[in-house]
Structure formats: structure tokens, C-alpha cells
C-alpha positions in Angstrom: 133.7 162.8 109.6 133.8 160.2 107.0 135.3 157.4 109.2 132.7 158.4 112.1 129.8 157.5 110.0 131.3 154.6 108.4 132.2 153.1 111.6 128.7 154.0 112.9 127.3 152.1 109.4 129.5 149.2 110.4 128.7 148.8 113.8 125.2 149.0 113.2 125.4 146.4 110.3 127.0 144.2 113.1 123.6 144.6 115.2 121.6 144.2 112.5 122.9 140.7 111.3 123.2 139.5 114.8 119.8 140.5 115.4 118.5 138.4 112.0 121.0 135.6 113.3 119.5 135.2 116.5 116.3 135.7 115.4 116.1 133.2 112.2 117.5 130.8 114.4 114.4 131.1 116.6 112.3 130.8 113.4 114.0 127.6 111.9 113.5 125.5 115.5 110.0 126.8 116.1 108.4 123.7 115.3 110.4 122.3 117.9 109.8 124.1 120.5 106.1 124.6 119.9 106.2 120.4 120.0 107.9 120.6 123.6 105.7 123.0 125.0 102.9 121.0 123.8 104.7 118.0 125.3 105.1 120.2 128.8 101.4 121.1 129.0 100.0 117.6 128.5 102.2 116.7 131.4 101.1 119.7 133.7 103.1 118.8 136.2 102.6 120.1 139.9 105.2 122.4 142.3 108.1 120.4 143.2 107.1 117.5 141.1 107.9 118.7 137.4 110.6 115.9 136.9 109.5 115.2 133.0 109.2 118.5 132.3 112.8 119.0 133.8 114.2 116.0 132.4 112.9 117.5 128.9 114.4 120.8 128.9 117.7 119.4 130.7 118.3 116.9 127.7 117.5 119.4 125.0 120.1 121.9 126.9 122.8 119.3 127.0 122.0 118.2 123.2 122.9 122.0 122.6 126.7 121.8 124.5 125.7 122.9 127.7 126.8 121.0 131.1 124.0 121.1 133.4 123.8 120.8 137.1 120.2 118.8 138.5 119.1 119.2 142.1 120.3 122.6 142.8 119.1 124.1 146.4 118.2 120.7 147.6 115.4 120.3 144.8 115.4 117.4 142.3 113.2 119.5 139.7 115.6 122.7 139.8 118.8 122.9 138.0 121.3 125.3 136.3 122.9 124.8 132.2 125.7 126.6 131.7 127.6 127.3 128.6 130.8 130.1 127.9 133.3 131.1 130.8 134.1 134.6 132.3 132.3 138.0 132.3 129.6 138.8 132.2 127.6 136.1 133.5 124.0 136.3 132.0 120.9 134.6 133.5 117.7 133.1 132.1 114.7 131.9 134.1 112.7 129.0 133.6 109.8 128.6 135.0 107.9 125.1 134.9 105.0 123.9 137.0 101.1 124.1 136.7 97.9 125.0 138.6 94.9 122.3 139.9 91.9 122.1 139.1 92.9 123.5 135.6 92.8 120.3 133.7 91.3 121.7 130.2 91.5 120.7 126.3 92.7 123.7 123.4 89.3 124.6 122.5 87.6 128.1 123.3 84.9 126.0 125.7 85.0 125.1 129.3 86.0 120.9 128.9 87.9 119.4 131.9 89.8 116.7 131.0 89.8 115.5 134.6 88.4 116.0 137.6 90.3 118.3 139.5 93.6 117.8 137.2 96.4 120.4 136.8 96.7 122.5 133.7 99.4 125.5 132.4 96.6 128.1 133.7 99.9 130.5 134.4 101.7 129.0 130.8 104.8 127.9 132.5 104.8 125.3 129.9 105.5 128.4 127.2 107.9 129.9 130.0 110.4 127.1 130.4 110.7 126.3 126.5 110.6 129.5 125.5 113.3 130.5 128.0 115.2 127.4 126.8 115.2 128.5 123.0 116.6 132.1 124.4 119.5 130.4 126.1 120.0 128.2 122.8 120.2 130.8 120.6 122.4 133.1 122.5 124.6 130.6 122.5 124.3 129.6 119.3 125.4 133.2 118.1 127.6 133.6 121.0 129.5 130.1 119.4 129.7 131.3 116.2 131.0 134.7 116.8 133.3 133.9 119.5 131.8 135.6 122.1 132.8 135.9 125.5 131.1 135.6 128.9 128.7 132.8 130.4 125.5 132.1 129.7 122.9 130.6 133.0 119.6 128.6 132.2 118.2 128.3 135.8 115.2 125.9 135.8 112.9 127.2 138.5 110.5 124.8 139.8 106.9 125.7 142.1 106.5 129.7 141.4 102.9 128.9 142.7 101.3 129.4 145.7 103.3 128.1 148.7 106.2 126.8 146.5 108.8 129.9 146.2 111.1 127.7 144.4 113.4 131.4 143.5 113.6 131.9 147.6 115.9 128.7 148.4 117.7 129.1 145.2 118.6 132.4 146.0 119.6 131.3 149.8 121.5 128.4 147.8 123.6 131.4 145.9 122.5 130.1 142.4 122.8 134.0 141.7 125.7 135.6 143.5 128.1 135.4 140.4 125.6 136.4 138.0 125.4 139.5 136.4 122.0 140.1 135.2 118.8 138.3 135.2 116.3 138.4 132.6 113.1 136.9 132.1 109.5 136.9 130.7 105.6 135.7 131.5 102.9 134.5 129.2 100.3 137.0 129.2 97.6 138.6 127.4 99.3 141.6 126.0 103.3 142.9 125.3 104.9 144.9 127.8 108.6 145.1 129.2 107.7 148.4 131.2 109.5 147.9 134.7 106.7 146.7 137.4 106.6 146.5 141.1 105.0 143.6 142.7 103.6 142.5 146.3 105.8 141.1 149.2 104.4 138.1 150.2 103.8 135.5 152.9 101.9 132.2 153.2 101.3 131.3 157.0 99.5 128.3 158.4 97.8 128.9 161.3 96.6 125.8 163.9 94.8 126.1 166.6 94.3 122.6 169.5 91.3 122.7 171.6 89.8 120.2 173.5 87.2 117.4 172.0 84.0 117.1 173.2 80.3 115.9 173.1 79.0 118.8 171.0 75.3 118.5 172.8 75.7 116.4 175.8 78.9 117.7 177.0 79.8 121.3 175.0 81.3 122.9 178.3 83.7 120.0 178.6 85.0 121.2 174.7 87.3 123.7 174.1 86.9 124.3 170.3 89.6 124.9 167.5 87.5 126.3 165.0 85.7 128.6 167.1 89.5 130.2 167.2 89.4 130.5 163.8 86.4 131.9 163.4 87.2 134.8 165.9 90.5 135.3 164.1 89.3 135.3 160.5 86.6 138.4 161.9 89.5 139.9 164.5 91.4 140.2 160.4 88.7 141.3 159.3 87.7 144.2 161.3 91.7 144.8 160.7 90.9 145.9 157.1 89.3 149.1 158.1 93.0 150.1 159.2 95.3 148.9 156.7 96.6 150.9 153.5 94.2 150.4 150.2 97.2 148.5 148.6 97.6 145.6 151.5 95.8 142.3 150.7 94.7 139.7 153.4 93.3 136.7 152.1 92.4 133.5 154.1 90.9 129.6 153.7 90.2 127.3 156.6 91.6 124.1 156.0 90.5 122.4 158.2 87.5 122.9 160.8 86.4 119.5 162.4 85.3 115.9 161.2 81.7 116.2 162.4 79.4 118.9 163.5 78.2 116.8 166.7 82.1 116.7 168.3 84.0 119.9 169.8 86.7 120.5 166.7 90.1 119.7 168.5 92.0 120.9 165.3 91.1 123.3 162.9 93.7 125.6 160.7 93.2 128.0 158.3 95.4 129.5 155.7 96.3 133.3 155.3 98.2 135.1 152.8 99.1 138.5 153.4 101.1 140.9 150.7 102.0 144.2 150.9 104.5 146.2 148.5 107.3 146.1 150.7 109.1 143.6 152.4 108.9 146.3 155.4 105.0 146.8 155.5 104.4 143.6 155.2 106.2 142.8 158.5 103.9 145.0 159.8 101.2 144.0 158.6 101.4 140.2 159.4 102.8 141.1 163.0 99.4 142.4 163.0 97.8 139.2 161.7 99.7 137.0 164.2 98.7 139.0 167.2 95.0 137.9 166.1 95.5 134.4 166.0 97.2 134.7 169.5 94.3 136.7 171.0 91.6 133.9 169.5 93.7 131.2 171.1 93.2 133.1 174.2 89.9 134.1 174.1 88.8 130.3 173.7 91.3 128.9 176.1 93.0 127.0 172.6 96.8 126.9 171.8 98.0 128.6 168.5 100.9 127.7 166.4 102.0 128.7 163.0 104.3 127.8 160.4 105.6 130.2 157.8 105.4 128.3 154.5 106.2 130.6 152.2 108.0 134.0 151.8 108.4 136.3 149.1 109.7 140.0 148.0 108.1 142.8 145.9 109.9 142.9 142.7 112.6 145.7 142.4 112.3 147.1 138.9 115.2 147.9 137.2 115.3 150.7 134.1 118.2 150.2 132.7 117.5 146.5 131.5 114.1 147.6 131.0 114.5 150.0 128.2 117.3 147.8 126.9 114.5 145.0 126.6 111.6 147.4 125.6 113.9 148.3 122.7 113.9 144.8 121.7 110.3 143.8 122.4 109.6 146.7 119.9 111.6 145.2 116.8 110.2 141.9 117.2 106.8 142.7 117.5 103.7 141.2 118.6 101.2 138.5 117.7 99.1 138.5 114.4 96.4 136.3 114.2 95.3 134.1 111.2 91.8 133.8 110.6 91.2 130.2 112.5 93.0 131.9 115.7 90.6 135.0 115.5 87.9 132.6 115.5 88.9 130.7 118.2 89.7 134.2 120.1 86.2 135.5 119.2 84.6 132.3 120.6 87.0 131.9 123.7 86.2 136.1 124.2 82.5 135.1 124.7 83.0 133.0 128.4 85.0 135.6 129.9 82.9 138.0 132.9 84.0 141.8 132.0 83.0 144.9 131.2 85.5 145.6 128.8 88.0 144.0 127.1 91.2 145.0 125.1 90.6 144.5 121.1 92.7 141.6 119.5 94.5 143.4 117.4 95.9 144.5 121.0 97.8 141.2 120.9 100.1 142.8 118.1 100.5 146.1 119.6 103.8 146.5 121.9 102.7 148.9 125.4 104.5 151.6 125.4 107.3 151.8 128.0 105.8 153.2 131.1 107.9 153.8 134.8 106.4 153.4 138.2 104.0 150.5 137.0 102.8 148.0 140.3 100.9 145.1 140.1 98.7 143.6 143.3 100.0 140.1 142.2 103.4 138.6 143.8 106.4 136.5 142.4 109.2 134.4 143.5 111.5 136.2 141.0 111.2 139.1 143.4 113.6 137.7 145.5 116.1 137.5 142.7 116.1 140.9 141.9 117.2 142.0 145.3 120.2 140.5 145.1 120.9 140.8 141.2 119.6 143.4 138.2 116.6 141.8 136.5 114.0 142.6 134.0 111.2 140.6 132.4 108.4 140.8 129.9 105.2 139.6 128.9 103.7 138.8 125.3 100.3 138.2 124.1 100.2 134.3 124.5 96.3 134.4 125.5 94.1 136.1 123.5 93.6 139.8 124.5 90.9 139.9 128.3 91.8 136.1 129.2 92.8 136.2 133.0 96.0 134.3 134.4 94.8 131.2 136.6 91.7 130.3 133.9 90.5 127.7 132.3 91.2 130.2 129.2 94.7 130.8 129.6 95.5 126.6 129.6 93.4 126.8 126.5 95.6 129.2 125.3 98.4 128.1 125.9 98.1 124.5 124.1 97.5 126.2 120.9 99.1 128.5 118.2 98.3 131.8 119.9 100.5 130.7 122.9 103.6 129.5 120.4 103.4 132.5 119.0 103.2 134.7 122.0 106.4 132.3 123.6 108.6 132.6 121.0 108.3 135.9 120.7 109.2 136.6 123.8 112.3 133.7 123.4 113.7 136.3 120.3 113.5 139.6 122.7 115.8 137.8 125.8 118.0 136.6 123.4 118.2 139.9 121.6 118.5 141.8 125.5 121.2 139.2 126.3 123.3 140.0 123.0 123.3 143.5 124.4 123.9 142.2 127.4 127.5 140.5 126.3 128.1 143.4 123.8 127.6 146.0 126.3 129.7 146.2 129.5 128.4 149.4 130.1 124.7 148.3 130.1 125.5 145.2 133.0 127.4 147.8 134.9 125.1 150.2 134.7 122.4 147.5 136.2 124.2 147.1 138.7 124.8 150.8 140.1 120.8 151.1 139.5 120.1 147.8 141.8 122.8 149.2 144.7 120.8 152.7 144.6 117.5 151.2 144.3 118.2 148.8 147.7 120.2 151.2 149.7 123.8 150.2 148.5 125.4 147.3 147.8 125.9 145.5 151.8 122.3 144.8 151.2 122.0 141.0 152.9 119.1 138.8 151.3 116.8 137.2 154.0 114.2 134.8 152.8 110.4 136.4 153.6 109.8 132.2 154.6 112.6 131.9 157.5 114.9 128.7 157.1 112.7 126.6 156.3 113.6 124.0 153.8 111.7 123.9 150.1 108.2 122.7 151.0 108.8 119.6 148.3 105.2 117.8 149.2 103.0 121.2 149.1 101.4 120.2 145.8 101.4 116.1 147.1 
């Protein structure tokens, strides 16, 4: 009995130093990292077009001992740092481009920098560095402890909107020898419960009709956007017989030069999501057969053009609670008494009813199964063909939206360091369990084969085979 609780003691010792290891190594480079995410969001660089921003976290990767292959899935932005050999392989995600029309200084009032500039409104600046100082100091500890198995920083360019950078590196097999996946998202609380997401697909619809004399000669015209029009209200009237959880949304992006000429050429722009790669199929089958009927109906010709693609996010439990764990010993954010300021003042401009408290921002959610969210992401299409699980901590102040002029301001100051490198200590804490624990990646796995219908699941990009959109954001 004695040597069972004195090998207990030791192994839990063990945990316990590499746990302070890993995360006072996070503590003594915050500075650091808090200057290159500051660096990154000054940039705010667009999908597809993040080459500083790559450039930066590539030569801090190398400066650490890994090798590092640029341009991965026929993308100059994306690339993967390796470091270690054999099993298991463990990947990190970085994510790393910005939103328009975000442009916005740190300060808890609305002040555009410039007019219709990009800003970190998602905090993709905190994601890639703080994804970077995970990798680091697993392999920091790994290193020192002669640990074995591989470690995978995959820089992920244009998550947003039409981008689906995660689709063509997965069709590029970035993933197939890697074991697990984890990852994490700025956000405005602390959560690793497993979540669900929205399948996903960006179409461009275009419709040709036939220029005319919009007064003197209308019945000569044949007009595009009056194709558009009747499909946008054929969609519509669709609503009434969808399920609650489907979401249709549309912009026309183009509908004629000049009211007093027949439009020749109009498109318009529809996302459709559903929460599963299945219904949403369905669903834009649907959608398609509208356009064709408009083009019929005003004697028009329709064409489309798939432009992006994504899948719902399959949640895996078994990294989850492994990650929850960690979340939970690291904690959350506490602010000092200029960062409450600034969060009471920034708390002021945002439209709601009700908002979390901020001392929220130090409070870890509980773990919580069956969790969906009506948003989508690119990573879903990793974690169909490999276990993942990600997190969130409380880099915006608690009731700040994602996509807001709040978040960039947010996530240029304190609050978002903070917030990042939590979340850096709690994926390198998961990936030390990760290479400690056979079981645990094993275990992942069997969940992920059960969870897709076995393992001869065969990944099919949402988008087609189309090639990475590079000049979406140009």
C-alpha cells in the first residue's frame, strides 16, 4: 500500500512540476509575445495576404529549433513548423488574418483609423501568437525532458468569410499523420465545453440578361437583376419551410451601372449553413433550384460558382475534458483597475439587454455536452478527419460581440494578452497530456471513428475542387 501511494505522490509531483515548467515558461516570454501580437494587429492583414504576419511567427518558430515548411496547399501565407520525430503527432492551429472595415485604435470609443481598413475584429492576431507560444513551450519542456513524439504548428491563413484556408489544407493532407488537433478562439468568456457548429457554403450566383434602353426600349431588355430580385423573394418565401436552425443569408453584388439601362449582369451573394454537412445539401439544392427558376422566369441565364465550403464542427469529449481540466488550473482573467475602467467605458457602446458581469472574465464555464453554436468554422473540416478540441478565453471584456469594433479594441490591449496567453498555457498543458498519455490520443481517436460512422470516412471539401480563392480579400 505504501509503494502505491508513493508512486501516486511521485507521479503527481511529475505533473505538477511540468505543469509550473510549462507554465513559467509562458510567464517569463509574455512580454514577447504580447509585443508580436501587437505587432500582428497593427498589420491586420487580409485572407490570403498575411505574409508579415507569417513571416513573423515563421522566424520566431525557427529561432526556437523548429524546421518550417512555407506555402503549404498551394498558399504562400500557410505553412507547417515541426519539431520532435515519431508518435504521437500533436497539432496546433494558428489562425492569422483580419476583418474590413474594422480599422480601430485600443480605446473603449468608436475611432477608425482608416476608412474602410481591416482590423483583428475576430483576434486572430492573439490566435496565431498565442498558438505559437503553446507550440514553443511544449517543446521547450518536451527538449528538456526528453520527450518523445512530434510537435505541428500549422499556420492557417483566411478563416474568414469565403477564404476556408483549413478546407485545401486538409485536401492537401497537412493532417493525415497527425494525431490530435487542438486549438483555441479569443472570446469574451472561458469555455472548453465541446461545441457543434454550422456546415457552410458561400455561392455566387450570376445572372446575363440582355441590355437595353430602360424607357425607350424596356421590351428589347432582358434584365439580370430582376432575376435576382425574384430569387432573393423565391428564398425567401423558402424560410417558412426550413428547420429553425438553418440560416440563409444573401447580398447583391452587383445590380447594374445605371438605373436608365436594362442590367445585363447582376449577382448576388448567398450563404447558406445548416448543422450538417447532409442538411445543408438539402437545403442549398433548394436554393439553387431558385436561382434556376428566376433565370427562367425572365428569359436570363444563371451560373454559379461555389466559393467556399465548410463542415459543422465534430466535437470530441475526450480532448475536451482533458482541456477543460486544464483551462480550470490556469484560470481566467483578472482585471486591474485601469482595465475595469476601460471595460466599464467600452461596456457603455454595446446594444444589449443584458450583459455577463466582468468578473465573468475570471470565471472558467463549466463543462457542458451537446453545446451548438449558429456560427461556422474552417476548423470543422479538420475535425472530420482528425480528433480536435479548442477553447475560448475572456480576451474582450465580458458582452463584446466577435466582428466589432470592440473586440479589435480589445484585442490591442492588456485584456486581450491576458486572455491569449492564457489560453497559450492550457494547449500546452493539454498537449503535455497529450505526449504523456497514449491512452488519451487513442482514446480520441475511437471517439472521432464512432462519432463519423467509422473510420473509411472519406473527406470531401463542402467547396468542390476548387483551388484556394487567394484574391477574395484583393
Amino acid at each position: 500500500m505504501k509503494k502505491v501511494v508513493f508512486l501516486f505522490c511521485l507521479i503527481f509531483a511529475g505533473n505538477l512540476f511540468a505543469q509550473n515548467e510549462i507554465v513559467s515558461h509562458l510567464d517569463q516570454n509574455f512580454t514577447k509575445y504580447t509585443q508580436m501580437s501587437d505587432q500582428i494587429w497593427q498589420w491586420a492583414e487580409p485572407g490570403y495576404l498575411e505574409e508579415k504576419t507569417s513571416a513573423l511567427l515563421i522566424k520566431e518558430l525557427e529561432a526556437n529549433g523548429f524546421s518550417v515548411k512555407k506555402g503549404v496547399g498551394e498558399m504562400t501565407t500557410a505553412f507547417v513548423a515541426t519539431y520532435g520525430s515519431g508518435y504521437p503527432t500533436i497539432g496546433i492551429l494558428a489562425e492569422m488574418d483580419a476583418l474590413p472595415g474594422l480599422s480601430q485604435e485600443a480605446i473603449p470609443t468608436r475611432k477608425a483609423k482608416a476608412l474602410n481598413g481591416y482590423g483583428h475584429g475576430c483576434g486572430h492576431n492573439l490566435f496565431g501568437v498565442g498558438s505559437v507560444a503553446a507550440a514553443i513551450s511544449t517543446k521547450a519542456w518536451m527538449e528538456k525532458n526528453k520527450i518523445k513524439g512530434t510537435i505541428k504548428l500549422i499556420g492557417t491563413p483566411a478563416e474568414e468569410g469565403a477564404g476556408g484556408g483549413k478546407t485545401y489544407l486538409v485536401q492537401a493532407g497537412v493532417f493525415k499523420d497527425i494525431d490530435a488537433v487542438i486549438n483555441w478562439h479569443p472570446g469574451d468568456n472561458n469555455n472548453a465545453s465541446p461545441n457543434s457548429s454550422l456546415a457552410y457554403r458561400v455561392t455566387n450566383f450570376t445572372f446575363e440578361g440582355l441590355a437595353a434602353h430602360a424607357s425607350a426600349a424596356p421590351e428589347k431588355g432582358r434584365s439580370a437583376l430582376d432575376a435576382v430580385e425574384a430569387m432573393n423573394y423565391m428564398v425567401n418565401l423558402m424560410r417558412e419551410h426550413i428547420s429553425p436552425e438553418t440560416r440563409i443569408h444573401y447580398v447583391i453584388k452587383n445590380g447594374g451601372l445605371t438605373s436608365n439601362i436594362v442590367p445585363d449582369y447582376a449577382m448576388v451573394e448567398y450563404t447558406v449553413r445548416h448543422p450538417s454537412a447532409k442538411g445543408l445539401e438539402e437545403v442549398w439544392n433548394r436554393v439553387q433550384k431558385a436561382a434556376q427558376a428566376a433565370a427562367l422566369g425572365t428569359e436570363t441565364k444563371m451560373s454559379f460558382e461555389i466559393m467556399a465550403g465548410l463542415y459543422n464542427l465534430l466535437p470530441n469529449e475526450t480532448l475536451a475534458k482533458a482541456m477543460q481540466k486544464n483551462l480550470e488550473i490556469v484560470g481566467g482573467v483578472k482585471f486591474t483597475t485601469e482595465e475595469k475602467k476601460f471595460a466599464e467605458d467600452i461596456r457603455k457602446t454595446v446594444f444589449s439587454s443584458s450583459l455577463a458581469t466582468l468578473e465573468s472574465a475570471d470565471q472558467i464555464k463549466p463543462y457542458t455536452s451537446g453545446l451548438a453554436t449558429p456560427a461556422s468554422t474552417d476548423v470543422g473540416d479538420v475535425s472530420w478527419v482528425v480528433p480536435t478540441a479548442g477553447l475560448s478565453t475572456a480576451t474582450w471584456v465580458p458582452g463584446v460581440p466577435a466582428h466589432s469594433w470592440q473586440a479589435v479594441a480589445c484585442n490591442g490591449m492588456s485584456i486581450g494578452h491576458k486572455g491569449m496567453i492564457n489560453a497559450a498555457k492550457t494547449m500546452a498543458l493539454t498537449a503535455k497530456d497529450l505526449f504523456s498519455d497514449a491512452d488519451l490520443v487513442e482514446k480520441s481517436k475511437e471517439e472521432l471513428y464512432k462519432m463519423r460512422g467509422g473510420k473509411d470516412f472519406e473527406y470531401k471539401s463542402l467547396a468542390g475542387d476548387r483551388k484556394p480563392p487567394l484574391d477574395y480579400r484583393k
